[in-house]
Steps between C-alpha positions, in 0.01 A plus 500: 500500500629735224706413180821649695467298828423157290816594267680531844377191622664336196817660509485352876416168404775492245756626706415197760499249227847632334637460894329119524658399168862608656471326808294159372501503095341136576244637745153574359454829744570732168220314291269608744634912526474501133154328488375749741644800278393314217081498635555867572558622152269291375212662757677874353429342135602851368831502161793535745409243734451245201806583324678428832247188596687381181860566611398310797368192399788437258740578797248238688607244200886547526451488876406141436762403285767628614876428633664625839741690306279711352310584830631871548429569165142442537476623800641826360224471223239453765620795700514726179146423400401566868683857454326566133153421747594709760304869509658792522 
């Protein structure tokens, strides 16, 4: 796969996981979107997709420790790193 249709993939995964964490922000279905988006940068291994492996794994950490009423607002974070991923 190229660098454009794995960035795509992410952006996909992202998207899905932003959509879990609205409908079950107790669920663990968004872990596993942003694990999979998370092992696909990591296979890229090029600057971008470590600067925004970063981004991701501390969204990963507030995911975790987080309260109900601050669910849209991550899942607007999630969904705006999914858009900075997304090629053009």
């Amino acid at each position: 796969m190229s660098n454009k249709e794995n960035f795509l993939n992410c952006y996909q995964d992202l998207q899905r996981a932003a959509v879990s964490y609205i409908k079950n922000p107790k669920g663990s279905t968004h872990i596993l979107f942003i694990d999979h988006a998370l092992k696909i940068l990591e296979k890229l291994g090029d600057r971008k997709a470590n600067l925004f492996k970063i981004r991701i794994v501390d969204l990963k950490r507030k995911l975790k420790s987080t309260k109900k009423a601050s669910s849209h607002n991550l899942a607007d974070e999630i969904l705006t790193i999914g858009l900075l991923l997304k090629p053009s």
